[in-house]
N, CA, C and O atoms as CSV, one atom per row, in Angstrom:
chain,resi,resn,atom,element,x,y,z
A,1,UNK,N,N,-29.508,13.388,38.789
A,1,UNK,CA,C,-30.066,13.436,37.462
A,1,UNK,C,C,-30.716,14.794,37.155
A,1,UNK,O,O,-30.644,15.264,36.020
A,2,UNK,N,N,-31.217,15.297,37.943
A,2,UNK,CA,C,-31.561,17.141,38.196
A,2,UNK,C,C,-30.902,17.886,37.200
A,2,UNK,O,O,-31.330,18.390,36.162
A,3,UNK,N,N,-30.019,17.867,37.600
A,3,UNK,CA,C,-28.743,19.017,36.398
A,3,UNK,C,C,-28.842,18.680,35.289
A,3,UNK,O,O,-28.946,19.552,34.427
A,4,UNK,N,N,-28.844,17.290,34.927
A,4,UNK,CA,C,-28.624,16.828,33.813
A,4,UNK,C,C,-29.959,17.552,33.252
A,4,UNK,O,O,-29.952,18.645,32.686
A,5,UNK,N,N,-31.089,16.773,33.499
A,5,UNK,CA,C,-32.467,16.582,32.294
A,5,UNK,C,C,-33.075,18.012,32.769
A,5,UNK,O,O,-33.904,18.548,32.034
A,6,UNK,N,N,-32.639,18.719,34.122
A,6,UNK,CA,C,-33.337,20.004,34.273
A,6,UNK,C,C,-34.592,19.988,35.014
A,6,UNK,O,O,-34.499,19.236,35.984
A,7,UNK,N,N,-35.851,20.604,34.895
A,7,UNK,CA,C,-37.022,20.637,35.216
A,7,UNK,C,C,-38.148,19.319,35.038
A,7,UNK,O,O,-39.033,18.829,35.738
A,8,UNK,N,N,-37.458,19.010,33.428
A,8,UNK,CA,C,-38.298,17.441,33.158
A,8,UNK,C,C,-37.879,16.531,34.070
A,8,UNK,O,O,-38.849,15.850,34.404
A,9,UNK,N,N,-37.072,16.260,34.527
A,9,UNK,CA,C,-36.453,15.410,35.433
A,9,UNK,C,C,-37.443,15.516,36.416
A,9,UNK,O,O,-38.134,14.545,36.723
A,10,UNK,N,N,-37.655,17.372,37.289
A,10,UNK,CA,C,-38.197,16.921,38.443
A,10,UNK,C,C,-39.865,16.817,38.197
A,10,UNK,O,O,-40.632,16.598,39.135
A,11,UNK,N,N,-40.263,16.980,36.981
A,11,UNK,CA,C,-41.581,16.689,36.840
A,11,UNK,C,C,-41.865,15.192,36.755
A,11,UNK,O,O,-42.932,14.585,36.841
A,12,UNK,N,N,-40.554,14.743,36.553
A,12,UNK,CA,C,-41.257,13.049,36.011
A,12,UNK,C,C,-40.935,12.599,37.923
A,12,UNK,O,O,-41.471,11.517,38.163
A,13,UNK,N,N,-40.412,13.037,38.839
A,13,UNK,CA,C,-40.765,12.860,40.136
A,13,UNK,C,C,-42.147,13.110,40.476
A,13,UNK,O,O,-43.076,12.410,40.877
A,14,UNK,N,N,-42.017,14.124,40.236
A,14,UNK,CA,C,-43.562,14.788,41.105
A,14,UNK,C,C,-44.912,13.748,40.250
A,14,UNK,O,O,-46.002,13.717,40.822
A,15,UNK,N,N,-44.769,13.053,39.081
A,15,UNK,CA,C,-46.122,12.877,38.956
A,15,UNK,C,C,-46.347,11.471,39.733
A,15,UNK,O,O,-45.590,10.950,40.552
A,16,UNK,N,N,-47.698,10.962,39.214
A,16,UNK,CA,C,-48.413,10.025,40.074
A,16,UNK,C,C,-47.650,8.665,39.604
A,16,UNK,O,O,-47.277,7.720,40.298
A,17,UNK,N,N,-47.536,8.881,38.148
A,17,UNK,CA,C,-46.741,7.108,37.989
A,17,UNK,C,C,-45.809,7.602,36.944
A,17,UNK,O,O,-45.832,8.641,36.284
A,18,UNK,N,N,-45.069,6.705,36.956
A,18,UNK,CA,C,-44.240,6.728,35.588
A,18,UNK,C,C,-44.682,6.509,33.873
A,18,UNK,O,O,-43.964,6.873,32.942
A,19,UNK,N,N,-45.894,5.898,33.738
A,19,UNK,CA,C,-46.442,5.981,32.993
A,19,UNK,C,C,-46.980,6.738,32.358
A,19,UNK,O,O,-47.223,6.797,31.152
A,20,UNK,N,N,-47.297,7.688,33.617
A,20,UNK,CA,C,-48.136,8.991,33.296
A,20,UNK,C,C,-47.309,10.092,32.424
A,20,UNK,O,O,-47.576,10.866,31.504
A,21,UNK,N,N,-46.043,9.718,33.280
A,21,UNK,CA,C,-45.398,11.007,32.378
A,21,UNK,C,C,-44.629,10.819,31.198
A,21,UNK,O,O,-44.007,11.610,30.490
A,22,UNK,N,N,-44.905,8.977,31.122
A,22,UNK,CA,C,-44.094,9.050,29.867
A,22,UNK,C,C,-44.669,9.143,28.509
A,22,UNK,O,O,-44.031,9.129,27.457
A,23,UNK,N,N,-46.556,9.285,28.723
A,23,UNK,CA,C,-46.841,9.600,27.876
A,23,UNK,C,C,-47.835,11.262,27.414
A,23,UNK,O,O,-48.778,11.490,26.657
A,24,UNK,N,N,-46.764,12.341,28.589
A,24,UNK,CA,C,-46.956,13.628,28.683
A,24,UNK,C,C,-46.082,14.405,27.627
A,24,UNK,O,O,-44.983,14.029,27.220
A,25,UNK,N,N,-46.673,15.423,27.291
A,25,UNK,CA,C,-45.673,15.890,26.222
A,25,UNK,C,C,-44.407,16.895,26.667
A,25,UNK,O,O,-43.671,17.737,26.152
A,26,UNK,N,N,-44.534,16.539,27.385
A,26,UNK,CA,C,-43.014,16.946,28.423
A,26,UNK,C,C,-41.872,15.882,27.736
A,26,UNK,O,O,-40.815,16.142,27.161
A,27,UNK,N,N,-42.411,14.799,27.983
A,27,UNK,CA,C,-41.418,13.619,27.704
A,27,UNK,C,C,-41.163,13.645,26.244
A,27,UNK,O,O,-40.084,13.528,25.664
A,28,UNK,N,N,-42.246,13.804,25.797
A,28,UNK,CA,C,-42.182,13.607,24.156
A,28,UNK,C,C,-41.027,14.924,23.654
A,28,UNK,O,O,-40.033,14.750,22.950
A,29,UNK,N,N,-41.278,15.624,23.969
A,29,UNK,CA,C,-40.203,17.230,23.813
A,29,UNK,C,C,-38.968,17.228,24.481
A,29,UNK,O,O,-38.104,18.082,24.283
A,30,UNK,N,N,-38.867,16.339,25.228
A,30,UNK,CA,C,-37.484,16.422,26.117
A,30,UNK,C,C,-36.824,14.576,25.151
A,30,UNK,O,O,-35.633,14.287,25.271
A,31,UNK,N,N,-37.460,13.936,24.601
A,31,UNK,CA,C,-36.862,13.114,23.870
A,31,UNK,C,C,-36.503,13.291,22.347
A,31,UNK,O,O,-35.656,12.622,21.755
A,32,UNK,N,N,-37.515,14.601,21.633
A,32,UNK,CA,C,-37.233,14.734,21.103
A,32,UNK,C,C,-35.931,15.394,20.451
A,32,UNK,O,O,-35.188,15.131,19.506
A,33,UNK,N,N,-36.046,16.555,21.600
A,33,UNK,CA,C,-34.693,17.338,21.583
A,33,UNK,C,C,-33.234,16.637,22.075
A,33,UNK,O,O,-32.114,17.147,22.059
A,34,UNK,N,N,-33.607,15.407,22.477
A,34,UNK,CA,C,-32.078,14.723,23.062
A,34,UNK,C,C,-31.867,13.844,21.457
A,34,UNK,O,O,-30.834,13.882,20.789
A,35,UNK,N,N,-32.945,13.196,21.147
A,35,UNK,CA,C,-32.699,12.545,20.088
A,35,UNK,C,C,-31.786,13.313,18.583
A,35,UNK,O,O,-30.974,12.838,17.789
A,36,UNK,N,N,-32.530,14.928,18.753
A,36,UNK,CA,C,-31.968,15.334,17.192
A,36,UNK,C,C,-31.161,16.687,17.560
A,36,UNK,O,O,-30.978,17.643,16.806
A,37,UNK,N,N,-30.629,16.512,19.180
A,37,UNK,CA,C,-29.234,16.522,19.522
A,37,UNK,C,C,-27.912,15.501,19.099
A,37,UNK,O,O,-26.804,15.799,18.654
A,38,UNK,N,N,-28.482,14.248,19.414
A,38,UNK,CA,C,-27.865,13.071,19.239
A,38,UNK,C,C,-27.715,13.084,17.445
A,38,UNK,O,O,-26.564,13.313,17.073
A,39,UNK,N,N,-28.521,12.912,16.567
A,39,UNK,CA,C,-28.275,12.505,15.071
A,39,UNK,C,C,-27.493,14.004,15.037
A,39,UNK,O,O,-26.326,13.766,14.726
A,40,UNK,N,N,-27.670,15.350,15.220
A,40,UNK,CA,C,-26.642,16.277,14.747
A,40,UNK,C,C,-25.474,16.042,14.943
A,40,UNK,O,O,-24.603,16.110,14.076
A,41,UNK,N,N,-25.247,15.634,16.483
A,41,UNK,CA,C,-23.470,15.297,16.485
A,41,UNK,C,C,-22.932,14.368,16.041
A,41,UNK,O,O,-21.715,14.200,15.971
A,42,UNK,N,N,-24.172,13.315,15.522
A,42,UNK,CA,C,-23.327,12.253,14.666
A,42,UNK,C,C,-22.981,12.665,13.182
A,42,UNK,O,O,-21.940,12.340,12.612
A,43,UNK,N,N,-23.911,13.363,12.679
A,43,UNK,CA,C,-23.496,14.049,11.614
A,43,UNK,C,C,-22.532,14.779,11.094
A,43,UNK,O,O,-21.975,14.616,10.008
A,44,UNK,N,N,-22.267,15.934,12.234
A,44,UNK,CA,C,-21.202,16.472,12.180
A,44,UNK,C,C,-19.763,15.543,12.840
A,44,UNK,O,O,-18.691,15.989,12.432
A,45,UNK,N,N,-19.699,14.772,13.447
A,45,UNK,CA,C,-18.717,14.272,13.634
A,45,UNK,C,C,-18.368,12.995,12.477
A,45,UNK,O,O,-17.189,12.641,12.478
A,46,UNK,N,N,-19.183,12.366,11.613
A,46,UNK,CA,C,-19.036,11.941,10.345
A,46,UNK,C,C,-18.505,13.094,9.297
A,46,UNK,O,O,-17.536,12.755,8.618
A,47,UNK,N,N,-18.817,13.886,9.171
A,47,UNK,CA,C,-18.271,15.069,8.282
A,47,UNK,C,C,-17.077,15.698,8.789
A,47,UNK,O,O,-16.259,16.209,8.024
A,48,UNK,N,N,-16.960,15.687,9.826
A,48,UNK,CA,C,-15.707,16.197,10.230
A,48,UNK,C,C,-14.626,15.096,9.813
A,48,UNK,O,O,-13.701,15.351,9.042
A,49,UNK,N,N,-14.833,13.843,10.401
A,49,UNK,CA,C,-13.828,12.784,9.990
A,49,UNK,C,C,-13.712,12.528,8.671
A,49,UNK,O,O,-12.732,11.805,8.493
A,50,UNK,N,N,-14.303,12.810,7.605
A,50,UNK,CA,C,-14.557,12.897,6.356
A,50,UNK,C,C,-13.746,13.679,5.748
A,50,UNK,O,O,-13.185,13.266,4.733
A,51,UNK,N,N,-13.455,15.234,6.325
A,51,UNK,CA,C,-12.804,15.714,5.530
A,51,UNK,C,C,-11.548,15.733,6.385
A,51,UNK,O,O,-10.850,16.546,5.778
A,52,UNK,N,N,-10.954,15.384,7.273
A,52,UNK,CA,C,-10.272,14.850,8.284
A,52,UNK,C,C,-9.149,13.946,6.964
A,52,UNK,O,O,-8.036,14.323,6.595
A,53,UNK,N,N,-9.936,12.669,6.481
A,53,UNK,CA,C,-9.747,11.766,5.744
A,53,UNK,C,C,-9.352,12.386,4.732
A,53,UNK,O,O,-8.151,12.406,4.464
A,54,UNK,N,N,-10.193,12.966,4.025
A,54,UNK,CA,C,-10.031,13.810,2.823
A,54,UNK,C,C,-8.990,14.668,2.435
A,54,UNK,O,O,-8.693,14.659,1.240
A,55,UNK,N,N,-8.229,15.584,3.376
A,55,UNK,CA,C,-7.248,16.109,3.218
A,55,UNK,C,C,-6.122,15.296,3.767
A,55,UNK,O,O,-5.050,15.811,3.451
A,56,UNK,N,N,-6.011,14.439,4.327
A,56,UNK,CA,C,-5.237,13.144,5.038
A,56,UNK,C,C,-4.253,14.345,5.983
A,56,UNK,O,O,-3.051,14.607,5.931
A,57,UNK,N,N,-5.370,14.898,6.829
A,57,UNK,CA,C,-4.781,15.363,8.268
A,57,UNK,C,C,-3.969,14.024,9.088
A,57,UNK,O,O,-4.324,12.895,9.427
A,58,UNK,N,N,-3.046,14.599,9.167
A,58,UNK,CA,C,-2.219,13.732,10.496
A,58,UNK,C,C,-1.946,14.320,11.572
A,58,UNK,O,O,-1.977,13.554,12.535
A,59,UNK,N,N,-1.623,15.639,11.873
A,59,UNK,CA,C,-1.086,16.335,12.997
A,59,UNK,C,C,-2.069,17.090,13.680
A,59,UNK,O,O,-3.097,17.401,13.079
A,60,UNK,N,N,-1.844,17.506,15.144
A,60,UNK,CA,C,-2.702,17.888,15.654
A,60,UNK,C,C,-2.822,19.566,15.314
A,60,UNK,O,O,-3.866,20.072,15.723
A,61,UNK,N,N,-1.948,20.406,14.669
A,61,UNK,CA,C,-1.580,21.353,14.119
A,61,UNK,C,C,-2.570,21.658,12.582
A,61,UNK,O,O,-3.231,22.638,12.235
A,62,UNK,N,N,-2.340,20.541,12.023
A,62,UNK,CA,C,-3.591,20.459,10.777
A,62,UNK,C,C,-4.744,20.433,11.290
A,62,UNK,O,O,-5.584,21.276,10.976
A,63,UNK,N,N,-5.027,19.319,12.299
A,63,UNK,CA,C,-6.323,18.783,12.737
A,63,UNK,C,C,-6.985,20.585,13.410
A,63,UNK,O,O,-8.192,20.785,13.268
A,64,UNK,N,N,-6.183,21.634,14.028
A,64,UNK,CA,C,-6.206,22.753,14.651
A,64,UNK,C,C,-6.944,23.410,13.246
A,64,UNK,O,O,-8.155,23.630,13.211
A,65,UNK,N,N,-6.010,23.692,12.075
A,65,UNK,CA,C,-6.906,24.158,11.056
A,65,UNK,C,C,-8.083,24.015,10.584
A,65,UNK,O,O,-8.949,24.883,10.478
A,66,UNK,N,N,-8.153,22.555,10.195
A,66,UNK,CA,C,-8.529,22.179,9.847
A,66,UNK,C,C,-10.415,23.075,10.644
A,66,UNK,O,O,-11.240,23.896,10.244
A,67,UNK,N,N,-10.213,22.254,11.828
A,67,UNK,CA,C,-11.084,22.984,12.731
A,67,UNK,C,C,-11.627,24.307,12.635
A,67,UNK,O,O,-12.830,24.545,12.528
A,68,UNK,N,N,-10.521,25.340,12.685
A,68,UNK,CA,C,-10.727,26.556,12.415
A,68,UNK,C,C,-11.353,27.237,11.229
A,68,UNK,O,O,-12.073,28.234,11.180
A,69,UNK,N,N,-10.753,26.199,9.994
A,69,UNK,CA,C,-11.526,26.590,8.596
A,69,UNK,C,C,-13.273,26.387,8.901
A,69,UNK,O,O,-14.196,27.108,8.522
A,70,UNK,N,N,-13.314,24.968,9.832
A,70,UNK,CA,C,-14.958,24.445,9.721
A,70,UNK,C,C,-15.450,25.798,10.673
A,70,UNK,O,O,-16.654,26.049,10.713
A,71,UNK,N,N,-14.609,26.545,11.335
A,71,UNK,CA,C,-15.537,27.024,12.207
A,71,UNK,C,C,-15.940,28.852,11.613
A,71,UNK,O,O,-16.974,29.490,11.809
A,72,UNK,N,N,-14.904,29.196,10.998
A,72,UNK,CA,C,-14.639,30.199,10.197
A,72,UNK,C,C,-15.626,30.154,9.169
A,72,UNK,O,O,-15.893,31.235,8.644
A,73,UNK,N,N,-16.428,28.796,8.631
A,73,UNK,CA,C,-17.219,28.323,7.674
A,73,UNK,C,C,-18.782,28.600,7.818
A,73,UNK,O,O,-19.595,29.285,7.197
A,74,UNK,N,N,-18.833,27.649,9.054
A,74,UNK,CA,C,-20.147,27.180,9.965
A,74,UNK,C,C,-20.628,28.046,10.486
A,74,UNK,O,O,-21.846,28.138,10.336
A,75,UNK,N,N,-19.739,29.374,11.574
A,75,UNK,CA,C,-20.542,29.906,12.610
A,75,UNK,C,C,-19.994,31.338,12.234
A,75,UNK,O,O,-20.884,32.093,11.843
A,76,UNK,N,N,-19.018,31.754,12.260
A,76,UNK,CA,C,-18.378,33.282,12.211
A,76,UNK,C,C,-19.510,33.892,11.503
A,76,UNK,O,O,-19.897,34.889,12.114
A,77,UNK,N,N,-19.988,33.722,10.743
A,77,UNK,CA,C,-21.259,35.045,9.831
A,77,UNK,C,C,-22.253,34.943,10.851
A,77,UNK,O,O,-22.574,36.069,11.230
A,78,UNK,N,N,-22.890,33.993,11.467
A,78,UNK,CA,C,-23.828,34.096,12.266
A,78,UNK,C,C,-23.335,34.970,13.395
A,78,UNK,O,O,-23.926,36.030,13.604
A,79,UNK,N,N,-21.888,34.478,14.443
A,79,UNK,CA,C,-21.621,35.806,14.979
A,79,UNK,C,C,-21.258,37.161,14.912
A,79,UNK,O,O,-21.100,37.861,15.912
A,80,UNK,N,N,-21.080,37.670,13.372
A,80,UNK,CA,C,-21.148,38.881,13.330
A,80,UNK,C,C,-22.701,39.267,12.736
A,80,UNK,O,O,-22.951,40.330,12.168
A,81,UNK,N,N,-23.306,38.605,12.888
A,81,UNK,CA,C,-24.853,39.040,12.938
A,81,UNK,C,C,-25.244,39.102,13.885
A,81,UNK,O,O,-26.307,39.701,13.722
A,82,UNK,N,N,-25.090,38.790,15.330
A,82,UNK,CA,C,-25.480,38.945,16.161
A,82,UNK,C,C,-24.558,40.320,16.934
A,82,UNK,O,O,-25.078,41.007,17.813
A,83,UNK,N,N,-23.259,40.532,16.472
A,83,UNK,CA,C,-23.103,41.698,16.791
A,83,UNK,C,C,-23.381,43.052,16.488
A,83,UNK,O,O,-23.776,43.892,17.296
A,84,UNK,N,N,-23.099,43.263,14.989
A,84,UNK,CA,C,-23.433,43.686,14.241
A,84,UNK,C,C,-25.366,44.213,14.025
A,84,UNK,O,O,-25.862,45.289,14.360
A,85,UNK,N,N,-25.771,43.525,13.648
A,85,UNK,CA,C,-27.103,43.689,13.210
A,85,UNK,C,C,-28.254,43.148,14.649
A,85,UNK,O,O,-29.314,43.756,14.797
A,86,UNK,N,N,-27.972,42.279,15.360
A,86,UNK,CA,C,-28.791,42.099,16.432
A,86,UNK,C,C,-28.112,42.899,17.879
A,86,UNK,O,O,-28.665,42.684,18.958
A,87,UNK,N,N,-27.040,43.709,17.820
A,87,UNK,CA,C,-26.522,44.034,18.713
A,87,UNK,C,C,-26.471,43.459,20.444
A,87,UNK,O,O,-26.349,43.949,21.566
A,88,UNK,N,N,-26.639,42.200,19.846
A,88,UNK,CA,C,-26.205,41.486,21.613
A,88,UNK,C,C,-25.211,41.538,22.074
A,88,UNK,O,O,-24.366,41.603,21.181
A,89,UNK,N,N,-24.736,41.549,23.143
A,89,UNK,CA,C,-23.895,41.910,24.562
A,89,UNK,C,C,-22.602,40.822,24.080
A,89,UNK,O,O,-22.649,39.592,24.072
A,90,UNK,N,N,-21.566,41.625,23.728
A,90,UNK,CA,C,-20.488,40.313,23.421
A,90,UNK,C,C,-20.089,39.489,24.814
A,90,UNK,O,O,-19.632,38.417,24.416
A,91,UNK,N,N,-20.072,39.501,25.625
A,91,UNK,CA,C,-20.278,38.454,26.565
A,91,UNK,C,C,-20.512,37.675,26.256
A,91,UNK,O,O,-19.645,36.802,26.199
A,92,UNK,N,N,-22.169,37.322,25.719
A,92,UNK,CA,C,-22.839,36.362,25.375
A,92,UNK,C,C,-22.865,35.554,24.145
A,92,UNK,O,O,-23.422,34.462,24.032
A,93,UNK,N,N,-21.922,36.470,22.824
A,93,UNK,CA,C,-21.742,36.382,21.918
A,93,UNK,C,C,-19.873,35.466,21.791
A,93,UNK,O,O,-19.186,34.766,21.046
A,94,UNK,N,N,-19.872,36.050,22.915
A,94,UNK,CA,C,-18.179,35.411,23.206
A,94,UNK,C,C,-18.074,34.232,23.748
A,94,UNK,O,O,-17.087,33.519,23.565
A,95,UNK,N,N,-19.046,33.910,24.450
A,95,UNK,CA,C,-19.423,32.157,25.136
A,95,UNK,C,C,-19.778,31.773,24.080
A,95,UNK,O,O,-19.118,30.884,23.541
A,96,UNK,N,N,-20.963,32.322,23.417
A,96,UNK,CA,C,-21.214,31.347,22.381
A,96,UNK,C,C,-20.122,30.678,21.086
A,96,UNK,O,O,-20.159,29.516,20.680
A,97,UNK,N,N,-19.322,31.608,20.677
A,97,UNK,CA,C,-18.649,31.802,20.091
A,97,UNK,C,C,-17.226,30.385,20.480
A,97,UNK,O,O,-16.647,29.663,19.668
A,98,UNK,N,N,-17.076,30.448,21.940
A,98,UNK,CA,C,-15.939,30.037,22.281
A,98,UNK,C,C,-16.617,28.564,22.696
A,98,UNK,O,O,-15.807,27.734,23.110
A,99,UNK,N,N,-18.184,28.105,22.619
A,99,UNK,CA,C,-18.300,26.659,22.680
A,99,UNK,C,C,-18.227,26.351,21.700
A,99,UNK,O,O,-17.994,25.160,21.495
A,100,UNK,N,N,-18.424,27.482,20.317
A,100,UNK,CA,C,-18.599,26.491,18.838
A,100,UNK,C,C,-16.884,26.022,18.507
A,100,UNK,O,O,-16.501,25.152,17.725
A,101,UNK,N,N,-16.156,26.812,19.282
A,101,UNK,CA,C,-14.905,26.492,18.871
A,101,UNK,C,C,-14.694,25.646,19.371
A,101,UNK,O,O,-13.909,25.041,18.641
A,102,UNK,N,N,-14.892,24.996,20.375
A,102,UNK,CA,C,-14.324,23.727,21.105
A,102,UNK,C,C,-15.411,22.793,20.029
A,102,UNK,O,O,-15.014,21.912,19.266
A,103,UNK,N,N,-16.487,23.121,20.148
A,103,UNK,CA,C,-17.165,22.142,19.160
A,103,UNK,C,C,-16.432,21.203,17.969
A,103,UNK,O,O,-16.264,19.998,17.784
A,104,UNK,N,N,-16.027,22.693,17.136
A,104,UNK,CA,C,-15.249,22.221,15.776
A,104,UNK,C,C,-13.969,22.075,16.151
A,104,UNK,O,O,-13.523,20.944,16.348
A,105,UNK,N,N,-13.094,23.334,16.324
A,105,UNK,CA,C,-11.560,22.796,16.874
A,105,UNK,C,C,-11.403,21.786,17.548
A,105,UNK,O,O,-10.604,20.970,17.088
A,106,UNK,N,N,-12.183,21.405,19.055
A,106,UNK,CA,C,-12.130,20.082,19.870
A,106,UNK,C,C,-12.104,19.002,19.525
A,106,UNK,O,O,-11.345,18.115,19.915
A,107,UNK,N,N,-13.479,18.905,18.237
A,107,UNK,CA,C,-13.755,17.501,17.577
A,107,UNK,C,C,-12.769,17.181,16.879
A,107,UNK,O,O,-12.057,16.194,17.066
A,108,UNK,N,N,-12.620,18.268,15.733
A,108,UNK,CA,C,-11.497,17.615,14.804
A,108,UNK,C,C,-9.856,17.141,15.199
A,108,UNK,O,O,-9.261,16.259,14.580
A,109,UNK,N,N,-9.342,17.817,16.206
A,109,UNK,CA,C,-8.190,17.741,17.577
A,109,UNK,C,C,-8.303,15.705,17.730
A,109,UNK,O,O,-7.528,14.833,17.339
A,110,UNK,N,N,-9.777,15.620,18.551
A,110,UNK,CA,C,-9.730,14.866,19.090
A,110,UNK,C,C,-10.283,13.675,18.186
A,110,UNK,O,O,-10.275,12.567,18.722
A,111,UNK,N,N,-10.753,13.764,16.909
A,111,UNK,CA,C,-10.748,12.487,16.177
A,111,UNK,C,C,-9.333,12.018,15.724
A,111,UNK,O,O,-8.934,10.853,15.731
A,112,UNK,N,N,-8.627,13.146,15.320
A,112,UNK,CA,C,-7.012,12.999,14.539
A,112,UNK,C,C,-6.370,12.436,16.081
A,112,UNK,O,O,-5.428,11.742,15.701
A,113,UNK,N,N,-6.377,12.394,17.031
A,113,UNK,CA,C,-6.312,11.733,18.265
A,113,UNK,C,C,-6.590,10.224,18.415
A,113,UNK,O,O,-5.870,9.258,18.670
A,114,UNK,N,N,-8.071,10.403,18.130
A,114,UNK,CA,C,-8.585,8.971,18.191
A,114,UNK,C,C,-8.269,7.791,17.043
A,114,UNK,O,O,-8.391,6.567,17.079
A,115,UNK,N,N,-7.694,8.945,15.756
A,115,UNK,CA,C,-7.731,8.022,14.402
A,115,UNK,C,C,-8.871,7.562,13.509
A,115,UNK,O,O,-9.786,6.827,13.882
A,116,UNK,N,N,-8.703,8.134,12.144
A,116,UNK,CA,C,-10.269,7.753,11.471
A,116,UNK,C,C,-9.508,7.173,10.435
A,116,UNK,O,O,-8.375,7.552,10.136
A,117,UNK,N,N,-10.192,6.153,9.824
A,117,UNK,CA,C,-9.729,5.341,8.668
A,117,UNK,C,C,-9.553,6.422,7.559
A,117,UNK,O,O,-10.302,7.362,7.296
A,118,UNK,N,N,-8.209,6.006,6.891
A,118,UNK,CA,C,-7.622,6.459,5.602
A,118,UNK,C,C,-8.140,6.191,4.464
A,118,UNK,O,O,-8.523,7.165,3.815
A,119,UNK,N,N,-8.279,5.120,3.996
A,119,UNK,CA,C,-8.565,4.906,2.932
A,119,UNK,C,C,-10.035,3.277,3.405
A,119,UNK,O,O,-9.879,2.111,3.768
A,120,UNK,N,N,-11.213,4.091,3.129
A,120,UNK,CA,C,-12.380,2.725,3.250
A,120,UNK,C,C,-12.228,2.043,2.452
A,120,UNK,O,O,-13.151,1.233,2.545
A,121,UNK,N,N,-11.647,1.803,1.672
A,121,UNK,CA,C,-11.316,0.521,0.848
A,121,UNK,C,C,-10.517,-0.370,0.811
A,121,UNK,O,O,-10.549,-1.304,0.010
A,122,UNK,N,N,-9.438,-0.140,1.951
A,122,UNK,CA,C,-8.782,-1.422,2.689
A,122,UNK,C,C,-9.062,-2.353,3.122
A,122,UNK,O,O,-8.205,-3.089,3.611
């Protein structure tokens, strides 16, 4: 569980009870950030299937665009601000860059995969 939760993990070992730490603000900050981790990707993965629906993607070739438009949309200005104007190390700018793509390209790939309802009024 280490890897996963990180440092909070091994603090909620080390203390005296479990109680203790669940009402430390360690816990409170490490739930908070999992929680409005959790409502963002539901969000975006409702919006993605949305317009998924919306353009009535079928192929994994659309679903590829499709992706690419959201990501071309969402993140590309932020990474040429960070090259550009914050001059960070494209390395770092290139990881980042290449998780948002699996983010958007991946999701939308893999809902047109999974199948999202056509029409909600069936």
């Amino acid at each position: 569980m280490a890897p996963l939760f990180g440092d909070t993990y091994n603090r909620a070992q080390s203390a005296n009870s479990k109680e203790e730490f669940v009402k430390s603000k360690e816990a409170a900050g490490a739930a908070a950030a999992w929680g409005s981790s959790l409502v963002g990707s539901a969000i975006q993965t409702y919006g993605v299937g949305a317009l998924i629906n919306a353009t009535g993607t079928l192929s994994y070739k659309g679903a590829a665009y499709l992706g690419s438009l959201i990501f071309m949309a969402s993140s590309a200005p932020s990474f040429v601000s960070q090259v550009i104007t914050e001059k960070r190390p494209m390395d770092t700018v290139a990881v980042g860059a290449l998780a948002r793509v699996f983010e958007t390209v991946g999701l939308s790939m893999f809902l047109t995969w999974w199948g999202t309802r056509t029409n909600p009024f069936d």
